[in-house]
C-alpha positions in Angstrom: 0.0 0.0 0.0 1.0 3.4 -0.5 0.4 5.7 1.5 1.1 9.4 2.3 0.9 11.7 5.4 0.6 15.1 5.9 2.1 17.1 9.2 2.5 20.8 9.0 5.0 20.5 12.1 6.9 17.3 12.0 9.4 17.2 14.2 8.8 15.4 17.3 10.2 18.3 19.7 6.8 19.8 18.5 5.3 17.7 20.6 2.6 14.1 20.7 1.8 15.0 17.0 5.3 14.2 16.0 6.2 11.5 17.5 2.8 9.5 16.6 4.7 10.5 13.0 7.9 9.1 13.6 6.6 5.4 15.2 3.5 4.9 13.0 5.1 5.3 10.0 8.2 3.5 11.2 6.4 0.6 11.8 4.3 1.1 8.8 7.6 1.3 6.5 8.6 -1.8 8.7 5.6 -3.8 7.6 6.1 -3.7 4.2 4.2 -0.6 2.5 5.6 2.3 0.6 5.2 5.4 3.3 5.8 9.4 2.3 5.7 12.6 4.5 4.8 16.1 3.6 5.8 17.7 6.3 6.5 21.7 7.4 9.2 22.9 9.6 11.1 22.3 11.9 11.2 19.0 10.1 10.9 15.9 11.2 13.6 12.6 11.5 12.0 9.8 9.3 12.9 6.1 10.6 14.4 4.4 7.4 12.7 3.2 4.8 10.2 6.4 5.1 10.3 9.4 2.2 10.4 12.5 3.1 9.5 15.9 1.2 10.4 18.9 3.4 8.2 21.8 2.1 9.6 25.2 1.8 7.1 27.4 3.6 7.3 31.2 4.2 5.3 31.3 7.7 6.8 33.1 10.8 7.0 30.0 12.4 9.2 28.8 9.4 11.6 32.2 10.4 11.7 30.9 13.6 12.6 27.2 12.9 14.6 27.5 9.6 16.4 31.0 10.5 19.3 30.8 8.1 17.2 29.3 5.3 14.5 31.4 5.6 17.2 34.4 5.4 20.3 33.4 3.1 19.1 30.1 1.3 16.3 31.5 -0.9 15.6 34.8 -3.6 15.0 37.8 -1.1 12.6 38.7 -3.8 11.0 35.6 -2.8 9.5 37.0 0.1 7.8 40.0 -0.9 5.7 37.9 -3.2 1.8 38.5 -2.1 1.4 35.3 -0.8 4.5 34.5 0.6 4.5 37.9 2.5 0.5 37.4 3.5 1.7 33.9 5.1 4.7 35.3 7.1 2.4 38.3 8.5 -1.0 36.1 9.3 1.2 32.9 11.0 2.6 35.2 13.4 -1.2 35.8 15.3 -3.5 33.1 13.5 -2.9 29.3 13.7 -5.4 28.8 11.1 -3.3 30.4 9.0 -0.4 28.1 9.8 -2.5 25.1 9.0 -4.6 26.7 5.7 -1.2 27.9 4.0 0.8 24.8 4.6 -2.3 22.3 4.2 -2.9 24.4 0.7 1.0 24.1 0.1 0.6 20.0 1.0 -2.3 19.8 -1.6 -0.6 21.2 -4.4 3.0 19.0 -3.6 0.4 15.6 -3.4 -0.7 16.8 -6.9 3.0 17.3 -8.0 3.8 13.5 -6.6 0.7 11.8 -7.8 2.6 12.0 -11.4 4.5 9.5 -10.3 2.9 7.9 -7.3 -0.8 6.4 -7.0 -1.3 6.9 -3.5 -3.9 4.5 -1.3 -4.5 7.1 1.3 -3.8 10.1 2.3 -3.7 10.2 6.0 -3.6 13.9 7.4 -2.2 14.2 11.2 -4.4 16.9 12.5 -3.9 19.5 10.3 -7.8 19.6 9.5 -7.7 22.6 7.2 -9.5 24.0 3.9 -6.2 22.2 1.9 -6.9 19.1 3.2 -10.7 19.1 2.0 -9.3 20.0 -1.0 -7.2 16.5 -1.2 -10.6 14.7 -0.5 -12.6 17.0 -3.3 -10.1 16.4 -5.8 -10.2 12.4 -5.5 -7.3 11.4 -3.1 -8.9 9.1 -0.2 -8.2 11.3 2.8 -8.4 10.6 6.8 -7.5 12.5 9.9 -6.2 11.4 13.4 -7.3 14.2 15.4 -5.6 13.7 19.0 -8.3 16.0 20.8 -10.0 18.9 19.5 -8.2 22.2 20.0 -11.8 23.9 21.2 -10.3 22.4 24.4 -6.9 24.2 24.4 -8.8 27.6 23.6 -11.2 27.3 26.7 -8.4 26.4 28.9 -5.9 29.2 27.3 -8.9 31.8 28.2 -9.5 30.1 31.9 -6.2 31.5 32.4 -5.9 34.7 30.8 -5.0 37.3 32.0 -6.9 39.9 30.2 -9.4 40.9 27.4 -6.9 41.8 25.1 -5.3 38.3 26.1 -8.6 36.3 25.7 -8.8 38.0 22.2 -5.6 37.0 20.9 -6.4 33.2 22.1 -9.6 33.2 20.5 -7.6 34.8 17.3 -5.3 32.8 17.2 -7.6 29.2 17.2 -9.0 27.5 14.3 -11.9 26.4 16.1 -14.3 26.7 13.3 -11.7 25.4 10.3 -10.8 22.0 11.7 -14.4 21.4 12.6 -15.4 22.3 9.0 -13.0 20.4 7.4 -13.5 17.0 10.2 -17.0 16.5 8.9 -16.5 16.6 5.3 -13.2 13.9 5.4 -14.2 9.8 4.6 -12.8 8.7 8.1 -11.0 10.1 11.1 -8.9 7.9 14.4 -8.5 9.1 17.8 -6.0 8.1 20.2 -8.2 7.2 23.1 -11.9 6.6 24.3 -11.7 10.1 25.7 -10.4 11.6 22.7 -13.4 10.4 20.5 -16.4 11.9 22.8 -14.7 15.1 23.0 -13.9 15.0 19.2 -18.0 14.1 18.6 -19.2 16.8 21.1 -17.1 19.5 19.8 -17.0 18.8 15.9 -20.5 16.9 16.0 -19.1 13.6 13.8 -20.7 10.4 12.7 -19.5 7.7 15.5 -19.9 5.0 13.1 -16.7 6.8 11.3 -14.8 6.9 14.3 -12.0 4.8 15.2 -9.8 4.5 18.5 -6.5 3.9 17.6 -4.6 3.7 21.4 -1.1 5.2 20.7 1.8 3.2 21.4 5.3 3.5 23.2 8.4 2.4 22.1 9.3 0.2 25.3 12.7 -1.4 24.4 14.0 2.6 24.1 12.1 4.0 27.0 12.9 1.3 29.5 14.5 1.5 33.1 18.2 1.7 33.3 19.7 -0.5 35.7 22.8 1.4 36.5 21.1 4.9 36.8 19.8 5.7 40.1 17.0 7.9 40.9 18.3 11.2 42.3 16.1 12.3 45.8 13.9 15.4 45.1 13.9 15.3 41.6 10.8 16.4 39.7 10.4 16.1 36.1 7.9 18.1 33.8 8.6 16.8 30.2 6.7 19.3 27.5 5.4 22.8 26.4 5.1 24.7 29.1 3.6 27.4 26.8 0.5 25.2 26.0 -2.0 26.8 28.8 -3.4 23.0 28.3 -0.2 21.3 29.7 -1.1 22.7 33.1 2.9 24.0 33.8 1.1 27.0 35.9 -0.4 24.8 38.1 2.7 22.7 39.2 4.9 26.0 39.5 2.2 27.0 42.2 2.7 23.5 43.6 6.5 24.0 43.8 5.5 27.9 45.4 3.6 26.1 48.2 6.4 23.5 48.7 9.5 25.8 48.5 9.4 26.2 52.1 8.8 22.4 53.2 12.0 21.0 54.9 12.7 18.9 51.5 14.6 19.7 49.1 13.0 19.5 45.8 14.1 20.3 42.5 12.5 20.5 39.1 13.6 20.0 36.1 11.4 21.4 32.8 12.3 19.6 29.5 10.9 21.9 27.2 12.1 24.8 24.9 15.3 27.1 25.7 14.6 28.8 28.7 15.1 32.8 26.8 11.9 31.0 24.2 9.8 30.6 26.9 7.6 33.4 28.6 5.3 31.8 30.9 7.2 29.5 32.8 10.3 31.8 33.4 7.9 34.4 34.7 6.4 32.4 37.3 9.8 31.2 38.1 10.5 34.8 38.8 7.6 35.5 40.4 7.7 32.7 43.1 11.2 32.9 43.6 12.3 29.5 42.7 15.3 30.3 40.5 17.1 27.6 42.8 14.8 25.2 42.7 13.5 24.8 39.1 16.1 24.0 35.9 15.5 24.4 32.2 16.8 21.3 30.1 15.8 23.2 26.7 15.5 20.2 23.9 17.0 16.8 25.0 17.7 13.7 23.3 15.6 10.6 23.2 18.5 8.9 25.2 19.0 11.9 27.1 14.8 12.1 28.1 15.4 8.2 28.6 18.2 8.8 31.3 15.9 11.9 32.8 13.0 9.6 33.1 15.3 6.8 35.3 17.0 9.5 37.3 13.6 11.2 38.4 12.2 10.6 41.8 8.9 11.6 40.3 7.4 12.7 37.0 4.7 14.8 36.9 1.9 15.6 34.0 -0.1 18.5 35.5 -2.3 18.6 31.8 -5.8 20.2 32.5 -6.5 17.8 29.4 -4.7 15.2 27.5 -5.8 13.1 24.1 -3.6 10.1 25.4 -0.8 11.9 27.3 2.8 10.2 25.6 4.9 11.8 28.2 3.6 10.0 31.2 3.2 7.0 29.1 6.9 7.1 28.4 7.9 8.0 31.7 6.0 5.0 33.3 7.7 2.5 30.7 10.7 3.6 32.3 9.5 2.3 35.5 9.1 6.0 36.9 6.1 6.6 39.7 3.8 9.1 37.8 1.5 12.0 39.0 -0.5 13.2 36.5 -4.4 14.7 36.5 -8.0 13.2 35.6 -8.0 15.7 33.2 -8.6 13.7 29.7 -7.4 10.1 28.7 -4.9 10.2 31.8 -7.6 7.8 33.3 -7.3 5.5 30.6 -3.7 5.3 30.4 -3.2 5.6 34.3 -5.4 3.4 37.2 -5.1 5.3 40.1 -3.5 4.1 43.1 -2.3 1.0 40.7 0.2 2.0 38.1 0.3 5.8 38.9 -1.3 8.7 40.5 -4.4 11.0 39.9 -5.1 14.4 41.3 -8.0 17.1 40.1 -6.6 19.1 36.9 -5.7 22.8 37.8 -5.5 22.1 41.1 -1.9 23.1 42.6 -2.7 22.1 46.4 -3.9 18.6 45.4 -0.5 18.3 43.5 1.8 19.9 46.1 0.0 16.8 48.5 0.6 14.3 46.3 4.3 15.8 45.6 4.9 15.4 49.2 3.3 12.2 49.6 5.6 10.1 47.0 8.3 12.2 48.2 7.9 10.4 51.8 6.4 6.6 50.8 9.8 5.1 48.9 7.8 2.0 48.5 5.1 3.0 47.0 7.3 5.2 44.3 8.9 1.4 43.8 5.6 0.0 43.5 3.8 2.3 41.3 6.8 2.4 39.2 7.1 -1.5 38.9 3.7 -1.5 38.0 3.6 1.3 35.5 5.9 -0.3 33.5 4.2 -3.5 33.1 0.8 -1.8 32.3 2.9 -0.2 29.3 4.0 -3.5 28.1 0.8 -5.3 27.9 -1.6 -2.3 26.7 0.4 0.3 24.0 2.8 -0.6 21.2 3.1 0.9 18.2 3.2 -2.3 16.5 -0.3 -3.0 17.5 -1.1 0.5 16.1 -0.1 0.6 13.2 -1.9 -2.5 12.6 -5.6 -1.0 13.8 -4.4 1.8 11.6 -4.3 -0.8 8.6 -7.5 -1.9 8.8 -9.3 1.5 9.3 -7.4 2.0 5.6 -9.0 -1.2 4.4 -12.3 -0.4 5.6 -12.0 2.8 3.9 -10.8 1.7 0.4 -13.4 -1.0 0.4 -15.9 2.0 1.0 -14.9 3.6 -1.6 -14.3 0.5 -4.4 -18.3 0.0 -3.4 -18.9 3.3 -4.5 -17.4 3.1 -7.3 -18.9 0.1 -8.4 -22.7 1.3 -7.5 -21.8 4.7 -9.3 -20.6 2.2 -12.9 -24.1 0.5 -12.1 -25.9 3.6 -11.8 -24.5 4.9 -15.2 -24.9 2.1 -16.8 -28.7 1.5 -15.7 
């Protein structure tokens, strides 16, 4: 089978999004079909045995990522073109533009490529916009995975905002009408957990009959505990972006603020962008003054994160909502003890009291308690680590995924060889 995917931001420091790109079509590839990528910057590291085509885009984000291609690689004319220069403004405050200039920039490469290639499916990873309804209109067989709907990151981004002019530029700067749009009109769409699809019906109103849960997997024989690295005492670990209001980073820097004067001595460490590209977190830091007690990693290797996850006395996922939640996933098949929320899937990936811990999402006191309670009950640390791990290995590989994903493909070309067969029938008749 041939098939192609489309991610406007590939790499997998962009977070989830990417690294369901990176295993699914690795195992894909690894099974035996023909696998491309269209893909946006910062681009993303293919497994072998996947294509890639890197797209040239002239988005702010694309500045940001690609600086000394964006500046000395191309025709400065290049830039002033209308379009180019429209995309560069509009990316800066408008995600939708992000998505609608690189999805229309993916539609007209899969036209270029389908010259030579007769793709099976085209299987978009959340970018949901006007260019991807153009693949479906214009006869490719299109699906979506849509990890949650991003109606949920715009009500928590204006829960915590600031200010009307703050609330406006969230509301701005979502695609909340787009992706919804654009969700009904596509053949098929796969979500990552149970979780995932009611929220994805409720908010973009979608037949359940073309819904699929597709459980994400984890890579367990890279994220696995390390027998000669010991877990260092008071060492916290937040692993993503703390500039997603969604990820919840507020509410565990107000946990550290309440624990800062507690007689132990904890320290956290934030594995997320360079601290001088962050705003949020490094202002709270300030704020609270815990410039002693909290670290920023910037980005770290996936055997660096590995060796993080082992030497952590505790990670925690603080997410007021989470489609699956990969980093607590990861961290537990390292046989770390977990605190995360009941915010989203977390319940489904997490049984509390068993293999981790759950607390209320957006709730700093309930963390700061359960912080403090790992921090004294070694054995139960052991225990929910131990356990963790072993719920990882029996329940999420990407094997298993990328074989569900298979037959949600097969389902859907049968669909549409029936419809082409009733439509000969019809003519005929």
């Amino acid at each position: 089978m041939k098939i192609c995917f489309i991610m406007y931001q590939g790499n997998m420091y962009s977070g989830g999004q990417g690294v369901y790109l990176y295993y699914l079509t690795r195992e894909l590839a690894r099974m035996g079909h023909e696998v491309h990528v269209l893909a946006g910057p910062p681009y993303p590291t293919l497994a072998d045995g996947v294509i890639g085509h890197n797209l040239k885009t002239y988005s702010y984000w694309s500045y940001h990522h690609e600086k000394e291609d964006f500046l000395f690689k191309r025709n400065p004319l290049t830039h002033f073109h209308p379009v180019n220069f429209y995309e560069f403004v509009s990316t800066r405050i408008a995600l939708s533009s992000l998505l609608l200039t690189f999805s229309v920039r993916a539609w007209m490469k899969l036209r270029e490529l389908s010259r030579e290639h007769r793709f099976d499916i085209v299987h978009d990873n959340q970018t949901l916009s006007y260019g991807t309804w153009l693949m479906e209109a214009t006869g490719s067989p299109v699906l979506a995975t849509i990890h949650h709907p991003l109606t949920i990151d715009l009500q928590n981004a204006l829960r915590q905002a600031g200010s009307l002019y703050e609330k406006a530029r969230r509301i701005l700067w979502s695609p909340w009408v787009m992706q919804a749009v654009v969700a009904r009109r596509l053949r098929q769409t796969i979500v990552v957990s149970e979780t995932s699809r009611k929220a994805v019906q409720e908010a973009f109103n979608l037949d359940p009959a073309r819904m699929h849960v597709v459980h994400n997997g984890i890579d367990t024989e890279t994220f696995r505990p390390l027998p000669d690295v010991e877990r260092q005492p008071g060492l916290i670990l937040y692993v993503g972006n703390s500039e997603d209001r969604n990820k919840g980073a507020r509410y565990l820097l107000e946990a550290m603020n309440l624990l800062k004067h507690d007689r132990r001595d904890f320290q956290l460490a934030l594995v997320d962008h360079k601290k001088e590209n962050l705003k949020l977190a490094p202002r709270l830091v300030q704020q609270y003054g815990l410039q002693s007690r909290v670290h920023f990693t910037g980005r770290v290797t996936t055997e660096q994160l590995v060796k993080l996850y082992n030497q952590a006395m505790m990670v925690v996922s603080p997410s007021l909502y989470e489609g699956f939640g990969l980093p607590a996933a990861e961290a537990m098949s390292c046989g770390a003890p977990v605190i995360a929320t009941t915010g989203g899937a977390f319940p489904e990936v997490i049984d509390h009291e068993k293999t981790g811990w759950l607390v209320p999402p957006g709730n700093a006191e309930a963390l700061a308690d359960a912080i403090r309670m790992f921090a004294d009950d070694e054995e139960l640390r052991a225990r929910l680590g131990r356990a963790g791990r072993e719920s990882i290995l029996g329940r999420f590989n990407w094997r298993k995924a990328a074989e569900e994903t298979l037959a949600v493909y097969e389902e859907m070309l049968a669909e549409k060889s029936h419809e082409g067969v009733a439509s000969a029938a019809a003519r005929v008749g």
